[in-house]
Backbone as JSON, one array per atom type, in Angstrom:
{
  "sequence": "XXXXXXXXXXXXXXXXXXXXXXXXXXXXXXXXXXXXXXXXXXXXXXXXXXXXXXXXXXXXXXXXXXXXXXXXXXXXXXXXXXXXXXXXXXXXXXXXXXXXXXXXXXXXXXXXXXXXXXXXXXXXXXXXXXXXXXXXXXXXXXXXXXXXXXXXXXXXXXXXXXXXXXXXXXXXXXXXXXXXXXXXXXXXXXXXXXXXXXXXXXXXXXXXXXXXXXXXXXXXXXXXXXXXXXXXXXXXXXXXXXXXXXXXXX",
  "N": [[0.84, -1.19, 0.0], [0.67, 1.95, -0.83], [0.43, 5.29, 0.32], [-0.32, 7.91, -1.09], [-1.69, 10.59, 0.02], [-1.38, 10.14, 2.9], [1.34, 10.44, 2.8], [1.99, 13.31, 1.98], [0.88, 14.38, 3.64], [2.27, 14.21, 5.69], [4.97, 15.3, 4.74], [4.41, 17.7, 5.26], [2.56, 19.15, 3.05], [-0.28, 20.42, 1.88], [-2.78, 18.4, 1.44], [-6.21, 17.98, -0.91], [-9.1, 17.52, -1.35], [-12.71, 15.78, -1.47], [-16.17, 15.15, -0.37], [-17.47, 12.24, -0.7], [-20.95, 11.08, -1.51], [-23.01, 10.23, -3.08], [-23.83, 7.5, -5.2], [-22.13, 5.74, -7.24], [-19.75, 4.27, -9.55], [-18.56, 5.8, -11.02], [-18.49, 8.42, -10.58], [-16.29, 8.91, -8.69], [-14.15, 7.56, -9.96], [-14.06, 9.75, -12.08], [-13.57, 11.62, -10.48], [-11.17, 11.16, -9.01], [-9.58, 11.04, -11.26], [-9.42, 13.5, -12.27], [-7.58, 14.8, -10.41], [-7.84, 15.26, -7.53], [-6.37, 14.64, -3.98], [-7.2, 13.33, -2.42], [-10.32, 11.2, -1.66], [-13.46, 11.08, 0.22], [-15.31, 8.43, 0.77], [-18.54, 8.55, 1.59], [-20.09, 6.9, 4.12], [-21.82, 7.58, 6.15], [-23.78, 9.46, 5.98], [-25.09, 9.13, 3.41], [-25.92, 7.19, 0.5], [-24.56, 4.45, 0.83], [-23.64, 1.69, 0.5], [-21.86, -0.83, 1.51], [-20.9, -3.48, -0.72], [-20.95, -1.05, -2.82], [-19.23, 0.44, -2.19], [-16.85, -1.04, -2.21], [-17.0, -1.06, -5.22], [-16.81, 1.64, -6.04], [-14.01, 2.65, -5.24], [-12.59, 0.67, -6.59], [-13.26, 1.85, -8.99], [-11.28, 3.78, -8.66], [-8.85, 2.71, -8.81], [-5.23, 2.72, -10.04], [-4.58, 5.77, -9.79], [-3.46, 8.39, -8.17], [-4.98, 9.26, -6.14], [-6.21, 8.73, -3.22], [-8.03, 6.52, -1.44], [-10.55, 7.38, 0.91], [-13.0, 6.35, 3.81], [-15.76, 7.25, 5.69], [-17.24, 5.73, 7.79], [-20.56, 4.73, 8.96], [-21.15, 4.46, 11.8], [-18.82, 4.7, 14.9], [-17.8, 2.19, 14.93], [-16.46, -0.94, 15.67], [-16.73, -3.78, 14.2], [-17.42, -2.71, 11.0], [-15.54, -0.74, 10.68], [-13.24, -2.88, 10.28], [-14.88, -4.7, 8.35], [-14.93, -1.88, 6.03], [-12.13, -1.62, 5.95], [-11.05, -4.09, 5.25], [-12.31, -3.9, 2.48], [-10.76, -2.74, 0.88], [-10.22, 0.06, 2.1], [-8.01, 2.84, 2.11], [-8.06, 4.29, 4.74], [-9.4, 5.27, 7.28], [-12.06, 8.02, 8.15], [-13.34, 9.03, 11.51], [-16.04, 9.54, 12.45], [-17.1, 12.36, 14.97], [-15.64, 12.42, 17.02], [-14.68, 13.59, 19.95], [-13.08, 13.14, 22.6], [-9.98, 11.79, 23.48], [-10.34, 9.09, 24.55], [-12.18, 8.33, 22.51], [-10.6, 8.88, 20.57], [-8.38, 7.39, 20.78], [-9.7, 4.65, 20.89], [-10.62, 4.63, 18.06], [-8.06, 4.08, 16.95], [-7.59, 1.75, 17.37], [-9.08, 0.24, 16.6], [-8.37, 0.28, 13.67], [-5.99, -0.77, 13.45], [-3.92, -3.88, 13.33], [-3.62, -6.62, 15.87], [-0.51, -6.49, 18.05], [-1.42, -3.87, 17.95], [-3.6, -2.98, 17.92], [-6.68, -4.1, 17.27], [-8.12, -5.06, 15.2], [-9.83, -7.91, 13.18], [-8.45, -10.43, 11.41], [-8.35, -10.66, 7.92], [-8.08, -9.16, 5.49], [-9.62, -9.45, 2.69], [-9.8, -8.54, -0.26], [-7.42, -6.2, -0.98], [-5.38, -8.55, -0.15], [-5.31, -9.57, -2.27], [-4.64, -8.33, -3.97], [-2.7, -7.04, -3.4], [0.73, -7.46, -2.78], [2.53, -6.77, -1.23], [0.57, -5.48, 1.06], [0.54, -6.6, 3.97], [2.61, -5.72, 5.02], [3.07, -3.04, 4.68], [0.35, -1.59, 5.47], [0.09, -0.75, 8.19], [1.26, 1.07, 8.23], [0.71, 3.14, 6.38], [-2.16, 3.5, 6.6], [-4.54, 6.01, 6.06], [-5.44, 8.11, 8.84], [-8.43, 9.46, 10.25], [-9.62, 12.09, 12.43], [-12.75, 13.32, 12.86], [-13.78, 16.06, 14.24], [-16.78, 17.16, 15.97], [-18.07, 18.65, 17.95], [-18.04, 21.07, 20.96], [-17.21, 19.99, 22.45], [-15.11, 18.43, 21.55], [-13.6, 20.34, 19.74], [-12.32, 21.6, 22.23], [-10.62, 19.71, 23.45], [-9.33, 19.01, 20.8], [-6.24, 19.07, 21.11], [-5.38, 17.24, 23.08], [-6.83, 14.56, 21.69], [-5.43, 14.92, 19.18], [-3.11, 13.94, 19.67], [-3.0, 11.58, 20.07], [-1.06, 8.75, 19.36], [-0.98, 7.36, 15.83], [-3.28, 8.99, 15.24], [-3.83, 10.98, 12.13], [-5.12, 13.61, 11.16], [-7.23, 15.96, 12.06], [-10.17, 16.92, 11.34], [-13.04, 19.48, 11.09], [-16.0, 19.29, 11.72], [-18.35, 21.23, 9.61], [-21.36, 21.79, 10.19], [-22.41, 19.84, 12.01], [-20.63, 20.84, 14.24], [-21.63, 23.78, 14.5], [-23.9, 23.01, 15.41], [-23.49, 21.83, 17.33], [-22.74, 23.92, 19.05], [-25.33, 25.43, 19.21], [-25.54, 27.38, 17.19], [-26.93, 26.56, 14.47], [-27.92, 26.11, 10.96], [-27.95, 28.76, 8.62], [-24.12, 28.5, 8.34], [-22.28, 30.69, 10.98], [-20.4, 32.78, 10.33], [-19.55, 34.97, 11.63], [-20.02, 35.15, 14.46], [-18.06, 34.58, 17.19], [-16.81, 32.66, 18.5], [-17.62, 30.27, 17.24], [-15.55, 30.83, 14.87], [-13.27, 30.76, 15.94], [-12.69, 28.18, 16.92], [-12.29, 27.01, 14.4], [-9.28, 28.09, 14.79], [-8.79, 27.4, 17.06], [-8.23, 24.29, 16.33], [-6.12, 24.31, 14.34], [-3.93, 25.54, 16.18], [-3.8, 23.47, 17.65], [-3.16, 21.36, 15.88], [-0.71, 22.29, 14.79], [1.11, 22.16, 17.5], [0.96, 19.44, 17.78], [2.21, 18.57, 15.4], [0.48, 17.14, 14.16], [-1.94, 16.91, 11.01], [-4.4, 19.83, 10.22], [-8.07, 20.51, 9.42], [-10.82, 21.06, 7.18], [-13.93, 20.23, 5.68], [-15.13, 22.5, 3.26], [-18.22, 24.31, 1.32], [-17.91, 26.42, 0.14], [-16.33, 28.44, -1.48], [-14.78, 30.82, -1.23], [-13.53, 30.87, 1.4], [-11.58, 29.52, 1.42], [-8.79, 30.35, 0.94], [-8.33, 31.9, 3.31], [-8.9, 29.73, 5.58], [-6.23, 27.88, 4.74], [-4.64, 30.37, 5.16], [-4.79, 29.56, 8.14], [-3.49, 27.5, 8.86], [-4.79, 24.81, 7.77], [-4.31, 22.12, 6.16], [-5.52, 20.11, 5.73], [-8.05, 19.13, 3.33], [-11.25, 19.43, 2.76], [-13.43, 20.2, -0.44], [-15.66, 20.78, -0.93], [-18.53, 18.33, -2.45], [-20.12, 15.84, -3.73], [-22.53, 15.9, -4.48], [-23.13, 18.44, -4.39], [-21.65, 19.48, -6.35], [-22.4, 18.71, -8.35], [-24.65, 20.07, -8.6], [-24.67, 22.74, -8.57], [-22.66, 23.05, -11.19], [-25.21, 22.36, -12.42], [-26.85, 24.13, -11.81], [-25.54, 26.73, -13.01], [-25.61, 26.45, -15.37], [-27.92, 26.14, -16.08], [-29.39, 28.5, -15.25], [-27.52, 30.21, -16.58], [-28.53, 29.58, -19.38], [-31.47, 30.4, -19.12], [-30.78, 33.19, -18.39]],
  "CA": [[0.0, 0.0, 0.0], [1.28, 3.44, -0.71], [-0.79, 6.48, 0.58], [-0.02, 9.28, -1.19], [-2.15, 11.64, 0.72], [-0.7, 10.23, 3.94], [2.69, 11.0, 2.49], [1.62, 14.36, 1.49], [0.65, 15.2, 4.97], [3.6, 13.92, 6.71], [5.65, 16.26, 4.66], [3.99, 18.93, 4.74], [2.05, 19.54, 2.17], [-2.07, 20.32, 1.33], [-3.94, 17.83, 0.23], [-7.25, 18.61, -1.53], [-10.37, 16.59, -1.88], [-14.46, 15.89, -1.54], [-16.98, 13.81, 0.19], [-18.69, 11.4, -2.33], [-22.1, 10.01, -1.36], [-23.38, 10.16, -4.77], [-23.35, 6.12, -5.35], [-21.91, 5.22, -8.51], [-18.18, 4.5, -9.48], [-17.82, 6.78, -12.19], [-18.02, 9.51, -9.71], [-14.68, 8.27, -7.8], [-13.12, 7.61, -11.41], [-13.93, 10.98, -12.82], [-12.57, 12.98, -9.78], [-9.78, 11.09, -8.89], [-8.46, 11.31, -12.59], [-9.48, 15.11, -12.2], [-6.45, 14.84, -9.7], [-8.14, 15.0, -6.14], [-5.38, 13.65, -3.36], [-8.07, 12.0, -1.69], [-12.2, 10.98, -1.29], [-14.2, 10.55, 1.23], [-16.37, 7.83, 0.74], [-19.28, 8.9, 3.03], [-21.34, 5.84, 4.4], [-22.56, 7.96, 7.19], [-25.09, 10.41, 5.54], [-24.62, 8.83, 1.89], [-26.63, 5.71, 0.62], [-23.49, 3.73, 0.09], [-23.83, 0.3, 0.76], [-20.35, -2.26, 1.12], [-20.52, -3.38, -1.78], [-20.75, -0.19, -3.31], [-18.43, 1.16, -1.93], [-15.99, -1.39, -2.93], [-16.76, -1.02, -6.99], [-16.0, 3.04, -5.93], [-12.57, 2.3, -4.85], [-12.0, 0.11, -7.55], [-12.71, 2.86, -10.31], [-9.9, 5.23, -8.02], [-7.27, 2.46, -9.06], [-4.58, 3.59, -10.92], [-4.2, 6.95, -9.48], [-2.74, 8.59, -7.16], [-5.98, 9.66, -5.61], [-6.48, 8.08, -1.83], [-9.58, 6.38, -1.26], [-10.86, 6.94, 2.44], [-14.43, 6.11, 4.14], [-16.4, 7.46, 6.71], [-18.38, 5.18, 8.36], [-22.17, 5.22, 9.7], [-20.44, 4.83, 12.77], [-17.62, 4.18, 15.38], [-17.71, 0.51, 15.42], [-15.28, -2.25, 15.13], [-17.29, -4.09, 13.21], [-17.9, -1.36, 10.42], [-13.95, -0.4, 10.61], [-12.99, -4.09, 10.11], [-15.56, -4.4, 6.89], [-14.55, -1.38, 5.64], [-10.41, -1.97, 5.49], [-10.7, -5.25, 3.98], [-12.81, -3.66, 0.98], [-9.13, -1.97, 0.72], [-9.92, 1.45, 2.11], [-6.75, 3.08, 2.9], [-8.11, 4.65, 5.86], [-10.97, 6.08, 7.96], [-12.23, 9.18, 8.41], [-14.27, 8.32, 12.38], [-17.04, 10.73, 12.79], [-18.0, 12.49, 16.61], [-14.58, 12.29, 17.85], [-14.61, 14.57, 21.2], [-12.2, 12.61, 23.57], [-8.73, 11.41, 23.82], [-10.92, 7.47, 24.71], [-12.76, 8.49, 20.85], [-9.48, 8.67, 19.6], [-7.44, 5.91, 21.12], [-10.62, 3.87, 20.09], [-10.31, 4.72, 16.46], [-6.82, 3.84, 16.05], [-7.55, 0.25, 18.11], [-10.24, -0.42, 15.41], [-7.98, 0.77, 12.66], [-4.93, -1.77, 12.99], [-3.97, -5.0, 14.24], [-2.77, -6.71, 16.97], [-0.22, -6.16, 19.34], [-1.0, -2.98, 17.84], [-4.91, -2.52, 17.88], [-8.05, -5.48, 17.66], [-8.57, -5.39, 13.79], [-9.53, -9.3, 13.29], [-7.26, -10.41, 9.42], [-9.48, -11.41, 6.43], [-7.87, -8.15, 4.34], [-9.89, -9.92, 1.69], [-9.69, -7.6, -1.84], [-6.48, -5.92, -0.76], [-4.24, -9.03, 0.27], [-4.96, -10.19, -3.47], [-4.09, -6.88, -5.07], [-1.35, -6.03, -3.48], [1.65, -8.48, -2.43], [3.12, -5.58, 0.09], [-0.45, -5.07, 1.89], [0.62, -6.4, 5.24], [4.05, -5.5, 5.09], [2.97, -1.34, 4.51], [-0.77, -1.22, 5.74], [0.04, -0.18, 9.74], [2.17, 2.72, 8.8], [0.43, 3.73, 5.6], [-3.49, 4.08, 6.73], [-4.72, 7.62, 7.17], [-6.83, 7.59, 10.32], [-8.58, 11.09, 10.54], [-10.87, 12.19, 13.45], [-13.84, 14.35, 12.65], [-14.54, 17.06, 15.39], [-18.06, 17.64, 15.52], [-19.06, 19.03, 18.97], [-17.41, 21.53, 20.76], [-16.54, 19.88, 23.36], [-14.27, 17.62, 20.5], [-12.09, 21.31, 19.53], [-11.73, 21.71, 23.63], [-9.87, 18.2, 23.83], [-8.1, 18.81, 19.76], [-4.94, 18.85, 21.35], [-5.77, 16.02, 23.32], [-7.29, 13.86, 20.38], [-4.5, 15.03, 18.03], [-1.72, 13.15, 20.0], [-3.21, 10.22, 19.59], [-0.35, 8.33, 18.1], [-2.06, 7.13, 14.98], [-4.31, 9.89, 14.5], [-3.14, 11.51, 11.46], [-5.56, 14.81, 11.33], [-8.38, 16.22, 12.92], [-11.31, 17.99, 10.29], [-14.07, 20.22, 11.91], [-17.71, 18.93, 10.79], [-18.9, 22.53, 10.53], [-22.02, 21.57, 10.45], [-22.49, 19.27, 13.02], [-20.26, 21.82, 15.31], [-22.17, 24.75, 14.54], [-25.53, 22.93, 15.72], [-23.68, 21.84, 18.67], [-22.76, 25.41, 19.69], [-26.75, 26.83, 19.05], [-26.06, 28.61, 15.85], [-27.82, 25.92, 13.46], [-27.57, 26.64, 9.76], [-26.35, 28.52, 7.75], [-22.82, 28.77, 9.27], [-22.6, 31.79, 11.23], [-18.81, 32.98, 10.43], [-19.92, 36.45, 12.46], [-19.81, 33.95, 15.97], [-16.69, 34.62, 17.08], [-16.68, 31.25, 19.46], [-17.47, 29.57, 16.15], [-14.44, 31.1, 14.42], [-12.35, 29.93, 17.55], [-12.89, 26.89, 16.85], [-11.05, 27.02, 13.4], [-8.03, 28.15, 15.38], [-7.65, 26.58, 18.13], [-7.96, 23.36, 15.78], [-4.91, 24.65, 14.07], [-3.07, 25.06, 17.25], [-3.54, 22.13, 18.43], [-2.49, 20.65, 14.8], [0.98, 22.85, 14.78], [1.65, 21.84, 18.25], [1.27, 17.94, 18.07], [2.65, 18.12, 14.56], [-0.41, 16.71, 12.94], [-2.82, 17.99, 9.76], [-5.75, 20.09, 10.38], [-8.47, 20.43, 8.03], [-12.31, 20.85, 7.13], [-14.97, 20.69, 4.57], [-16.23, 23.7, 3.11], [-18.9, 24.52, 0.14], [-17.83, 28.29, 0.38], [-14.7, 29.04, -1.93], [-13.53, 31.88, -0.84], [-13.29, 30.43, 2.39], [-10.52, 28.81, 0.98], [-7.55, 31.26, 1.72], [-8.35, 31.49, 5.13], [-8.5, 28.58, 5.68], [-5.19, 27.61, 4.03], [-3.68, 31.15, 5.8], [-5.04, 29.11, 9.49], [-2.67, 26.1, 8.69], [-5.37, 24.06, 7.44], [-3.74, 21.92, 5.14], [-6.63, 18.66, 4.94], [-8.87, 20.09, 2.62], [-12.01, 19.14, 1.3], [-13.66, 21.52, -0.91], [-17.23, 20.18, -1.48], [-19.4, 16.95, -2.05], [-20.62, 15.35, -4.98], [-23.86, 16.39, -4.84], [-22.94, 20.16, -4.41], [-20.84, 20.02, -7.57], [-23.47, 18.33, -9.79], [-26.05, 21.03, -8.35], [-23.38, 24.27, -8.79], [-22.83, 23.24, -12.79], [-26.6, 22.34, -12.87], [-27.59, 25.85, -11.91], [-24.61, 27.49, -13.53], [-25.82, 26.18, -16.97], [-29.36, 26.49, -15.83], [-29.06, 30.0, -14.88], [-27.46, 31.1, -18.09], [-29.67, 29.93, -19.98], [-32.67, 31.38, -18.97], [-30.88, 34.66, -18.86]],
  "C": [[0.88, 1.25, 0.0], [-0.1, 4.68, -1.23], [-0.4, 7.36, 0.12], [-0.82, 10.25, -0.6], [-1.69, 11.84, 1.97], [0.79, 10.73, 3.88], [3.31, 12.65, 2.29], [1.86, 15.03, 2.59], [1.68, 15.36, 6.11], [4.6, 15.13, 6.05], [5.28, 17.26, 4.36], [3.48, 20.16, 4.08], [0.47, 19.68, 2.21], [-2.33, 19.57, 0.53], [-5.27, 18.41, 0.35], [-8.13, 17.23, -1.93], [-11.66, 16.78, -1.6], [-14.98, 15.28, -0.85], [-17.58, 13.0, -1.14], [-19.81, 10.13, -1.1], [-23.22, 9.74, -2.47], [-23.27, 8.5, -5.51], [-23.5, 5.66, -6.78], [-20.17, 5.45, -8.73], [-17.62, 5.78, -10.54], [-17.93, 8.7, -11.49], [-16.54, 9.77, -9.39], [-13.69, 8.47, -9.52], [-12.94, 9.03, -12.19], [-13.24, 11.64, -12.06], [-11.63, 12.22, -9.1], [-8.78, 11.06, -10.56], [-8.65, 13.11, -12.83], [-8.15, 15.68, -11.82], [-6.5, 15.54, -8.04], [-7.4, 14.21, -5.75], [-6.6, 13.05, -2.92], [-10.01, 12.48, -1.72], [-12.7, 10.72, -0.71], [-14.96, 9.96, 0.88], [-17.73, 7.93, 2.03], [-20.25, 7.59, 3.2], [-22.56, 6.62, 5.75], [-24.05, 8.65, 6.5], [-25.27, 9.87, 4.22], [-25.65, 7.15, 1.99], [-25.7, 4.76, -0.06], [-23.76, 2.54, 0.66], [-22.09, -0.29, 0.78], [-20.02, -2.31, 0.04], [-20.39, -2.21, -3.08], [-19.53, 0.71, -3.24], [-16.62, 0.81, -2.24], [-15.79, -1.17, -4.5], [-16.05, 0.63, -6.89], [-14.51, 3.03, -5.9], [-11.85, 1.51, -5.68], [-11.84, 0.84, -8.8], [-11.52, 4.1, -9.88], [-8.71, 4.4, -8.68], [-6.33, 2.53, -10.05], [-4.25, 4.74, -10.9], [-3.85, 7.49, -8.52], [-3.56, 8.72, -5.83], [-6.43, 8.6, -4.17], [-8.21, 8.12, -1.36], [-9.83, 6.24, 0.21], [-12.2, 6.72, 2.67], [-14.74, 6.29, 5.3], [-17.53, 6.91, 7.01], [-19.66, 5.16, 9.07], [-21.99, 5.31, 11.13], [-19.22, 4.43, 13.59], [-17.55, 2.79, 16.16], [-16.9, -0.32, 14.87], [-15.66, -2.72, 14.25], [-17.1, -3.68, 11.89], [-16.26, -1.1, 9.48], [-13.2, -1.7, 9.59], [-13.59, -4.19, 8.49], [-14.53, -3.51, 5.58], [-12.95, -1.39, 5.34], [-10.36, -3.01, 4.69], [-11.44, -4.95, 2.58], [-11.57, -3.05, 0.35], [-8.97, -0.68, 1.0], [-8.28, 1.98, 2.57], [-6.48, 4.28, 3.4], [-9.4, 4.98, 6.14], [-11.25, 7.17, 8.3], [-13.48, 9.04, 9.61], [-14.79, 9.78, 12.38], [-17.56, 10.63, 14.8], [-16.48, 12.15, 17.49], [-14.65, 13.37, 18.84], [-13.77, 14.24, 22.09], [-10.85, 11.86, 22.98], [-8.96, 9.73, 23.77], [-11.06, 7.79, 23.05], [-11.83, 7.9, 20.19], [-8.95, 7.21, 19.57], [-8.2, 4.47, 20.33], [-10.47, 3.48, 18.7], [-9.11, 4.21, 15.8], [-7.26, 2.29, 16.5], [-7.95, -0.26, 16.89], [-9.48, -0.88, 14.15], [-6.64, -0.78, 12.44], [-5.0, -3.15, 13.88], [-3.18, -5.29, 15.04], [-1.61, -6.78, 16.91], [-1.38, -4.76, 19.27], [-2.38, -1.94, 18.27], [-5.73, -4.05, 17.86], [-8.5, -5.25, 16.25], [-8.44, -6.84, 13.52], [-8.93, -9.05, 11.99], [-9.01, -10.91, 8.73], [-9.23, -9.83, 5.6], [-8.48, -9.13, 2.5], [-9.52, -9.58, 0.05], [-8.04, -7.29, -1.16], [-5.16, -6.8, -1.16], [-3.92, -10.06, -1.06], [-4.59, -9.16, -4.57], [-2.53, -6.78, -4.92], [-0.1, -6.96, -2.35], [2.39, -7.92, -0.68], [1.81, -4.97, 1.43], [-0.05, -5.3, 3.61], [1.51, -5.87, 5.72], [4.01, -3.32, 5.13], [1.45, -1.05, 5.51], [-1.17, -0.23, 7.34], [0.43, 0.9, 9.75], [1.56, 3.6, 7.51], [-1.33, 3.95, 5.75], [-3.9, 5.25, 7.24], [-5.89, 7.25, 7.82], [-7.2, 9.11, 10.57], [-9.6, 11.07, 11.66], [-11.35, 13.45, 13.06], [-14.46, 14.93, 14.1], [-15.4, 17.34, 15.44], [-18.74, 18.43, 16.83], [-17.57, 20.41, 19.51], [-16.6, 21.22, 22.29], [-14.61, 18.59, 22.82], [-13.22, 18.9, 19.92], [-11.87, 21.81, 21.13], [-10.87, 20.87, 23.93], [-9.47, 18.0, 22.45], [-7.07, 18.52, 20.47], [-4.68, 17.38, 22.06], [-5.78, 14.81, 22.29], [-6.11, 13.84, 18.86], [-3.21, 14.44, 18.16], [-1.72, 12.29, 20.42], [-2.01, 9.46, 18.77], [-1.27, 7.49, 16.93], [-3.11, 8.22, 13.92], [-3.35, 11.19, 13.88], [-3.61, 12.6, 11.27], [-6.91, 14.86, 11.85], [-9.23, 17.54, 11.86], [-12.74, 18.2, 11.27], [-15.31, 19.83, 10.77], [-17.91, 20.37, 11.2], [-20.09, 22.82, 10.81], [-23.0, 21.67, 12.07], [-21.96, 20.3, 14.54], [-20.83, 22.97, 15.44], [-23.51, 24.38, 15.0], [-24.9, 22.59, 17.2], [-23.62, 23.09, 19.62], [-24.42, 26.46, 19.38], [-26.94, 26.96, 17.81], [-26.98, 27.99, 14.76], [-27.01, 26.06, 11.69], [-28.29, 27.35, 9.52], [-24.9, 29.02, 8.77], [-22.78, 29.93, 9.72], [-20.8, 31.97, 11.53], [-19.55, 34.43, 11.64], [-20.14, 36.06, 13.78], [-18.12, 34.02, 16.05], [-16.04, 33.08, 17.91], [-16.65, 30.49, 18.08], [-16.5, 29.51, 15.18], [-13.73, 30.97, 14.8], [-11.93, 29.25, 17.33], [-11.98, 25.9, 15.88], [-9.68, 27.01, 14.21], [-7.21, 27.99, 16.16], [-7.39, 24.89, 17.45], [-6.31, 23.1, 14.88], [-3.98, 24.7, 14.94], [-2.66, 24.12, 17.38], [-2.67, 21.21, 17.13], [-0.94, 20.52, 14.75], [1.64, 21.99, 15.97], [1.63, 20.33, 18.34], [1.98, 17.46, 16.19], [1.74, 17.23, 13.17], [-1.04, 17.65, 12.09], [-4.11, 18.73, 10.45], [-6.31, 20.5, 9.06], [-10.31, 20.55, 8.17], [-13.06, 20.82, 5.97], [-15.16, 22.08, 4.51], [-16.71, 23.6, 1.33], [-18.42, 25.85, -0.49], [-16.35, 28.2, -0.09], [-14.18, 29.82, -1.65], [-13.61, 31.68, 0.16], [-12.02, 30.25, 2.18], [-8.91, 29.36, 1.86], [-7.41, 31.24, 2.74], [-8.52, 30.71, 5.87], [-6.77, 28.01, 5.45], [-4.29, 28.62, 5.41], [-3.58, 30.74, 7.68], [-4.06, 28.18, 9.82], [-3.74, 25.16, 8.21], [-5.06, 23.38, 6.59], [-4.71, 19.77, 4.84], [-7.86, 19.07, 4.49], [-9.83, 19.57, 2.07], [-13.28, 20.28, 0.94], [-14.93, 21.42, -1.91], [-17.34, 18.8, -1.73], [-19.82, 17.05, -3.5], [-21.64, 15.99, -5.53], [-23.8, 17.75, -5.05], [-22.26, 20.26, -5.72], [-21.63, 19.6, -8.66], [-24.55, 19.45, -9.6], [-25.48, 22.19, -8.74], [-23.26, 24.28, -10.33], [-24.26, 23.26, -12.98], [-27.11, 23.71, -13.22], [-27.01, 26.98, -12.6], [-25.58, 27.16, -15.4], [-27.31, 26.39, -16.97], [-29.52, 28.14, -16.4], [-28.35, 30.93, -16.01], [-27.82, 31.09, -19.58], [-31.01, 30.25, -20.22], [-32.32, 32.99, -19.16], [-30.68, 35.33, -20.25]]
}
C-alpha cells in the first residue's frame, strides 16, 4: 500500500479533496483522474452500501488519488468491513475525547498494535506488500463535531495514529446553538477554526475541514489548514446544474 495523501501530509504539504455520497463508481473515477489527493467515501449520511463502496474504490485504481471512508459509525465491526474492501483509511465521525481517539486507532490496525480481526480480503490479493505497509500507511482522521471535541483537539491530536483532525462545521455549529447557515460572524465559532490549528501545529499533525464556500478557501489555508475538502458530490453536480441552468434562462 502506498498512501499518497498520507505521504503528502507527513511532509507537509495540502492535500485537496471531496466527500462522495453520490453512489456510482464513475463519480470516484472521474474525480480522482481530475487529480483529487483524496475521497471521502461517506457511508454515514450517503446511501453507500459495502458493496458499493468497494466497486468506488476500484474505479480510483490507478491513481494517485487516496480512497478513504467514513463510516455510519464508530464501530469495530464497520472499521474491520470497511479496510478489507481496501480502504486506505478512515475518516471516524464524533470524535470529542482522547478514549474516541485511542478507540479509532484500536479499530484501525492489528494486533499487538490494535483489535482489527485479518481477512484483508480484496487488498491481500491486489497487493503483495499489503501487510508488510498497511500499519504505517493508513490515514486515520478524526472528525470534530461538537465543541466539546475542539476543547480536547490537542488532546485527540496526540493520539499516536491519529493523522488529522477535520471540523464537521455543520455538526459543530448545531452543537454550539447557531444551526444553519454557518454563522462565520460567531466569534466562538471562528475559535474553533483556530484553536484546531493550534492544536495541529503543536502535536505536529494535519488540520483540516470541509467547506462549500470558496472563498473560504484562503483562510483557511492562511489558518494552517492543510486537509482540505472543498465540497461533495452532490454540491458540484447542483453548482454546474444551476450554472448552466441559470445562463440559460438569462
Amino acid at each position: 500500500m502506498k498512501n499518497y495523501a498520507k505521504q503528502k501530509l507527513q511532509a507537509g504539504q495540502t492535500i485537496i479533496g471531496a466527500f462522495i455520497s453520490y453512489p456510482h463508481p464513475d463519480v470516484c473515477e472521474w474525480l480522482a483522474h481530475l487529480g483529487f489527493d483524496w475521497l471521502i467515501l461517506d457511508m454515514e449520511h450517503g446511501p453507500l452500501s459495502f458493496e458499493m463502496v468497494q466497486r468506488m474504490m476500484q474505479a480510483m485504481k490507478g491513481t494517485e488519488c487516496t480512497p478513504v471512508v467514513r463510516p455510519p459509525t464508530n464501530n469495530e465491526i464497520e472499521f474491520k468491513r470497511i479496510l478489507d474492501l481496501g480502504a486506505f483509511g478512515i475518516v471516524a465521525p464524533m470524535v470529542s475525547t482522547r478514549d474516541d481517539a485511542e478507540r479509532v486507532v484500536r479499530y484501525c490496525h492489528y494486533p499487538p498494535r490494535g483489535v482489527r480481526g485479518f481477512g484483508p480480503r480484496r487488498p491481500l490479493k491486489i497487493d503483495p506488500d499489503y501487510l508488510s505497509t498497511v500499519e504505517d500507511q493508513l490515514l486515520i482522521v478524526a472528525l470534530l463535531e461538537t465543541e466539546r471535541g475542539i476543547q480536547n483537539a490537542e488532546d485527540i491530536l496526540s493520539v499516536p495514529g491519529i493523522d488529522a483532525g477535520l471540523i464537521g462545521p455543520f455538526d459543530l455549529s448545531f452543537d454550539m446553538g447557531f444551526g444553519s447557515p454557518l454563522r462565520w460572524d460567531e466569534p466562538r465559532y471562528v475559535r474553533a477554526y483556530e484553536r484546531l490549528s493550534e492544536a495541529a501545529r503543536t502535536t505536529g499533525k494535519a488540520a483540516g475541514t470541509l467547506t462549500n464556500e470558496l472563498d473560504r478557501i484562503p483562510w483557511l489555508i492562511g489558518l494552517g489548514h492543510r486537509a482540505l475538502l472543498v465540497g461533495e458530490s452532490d454540491a458540484f453536480l447542483l453548482r454546474g446544474a444551476r450554472m448552466a441552468l441559470d445562463a440559460a434562462r438569462t
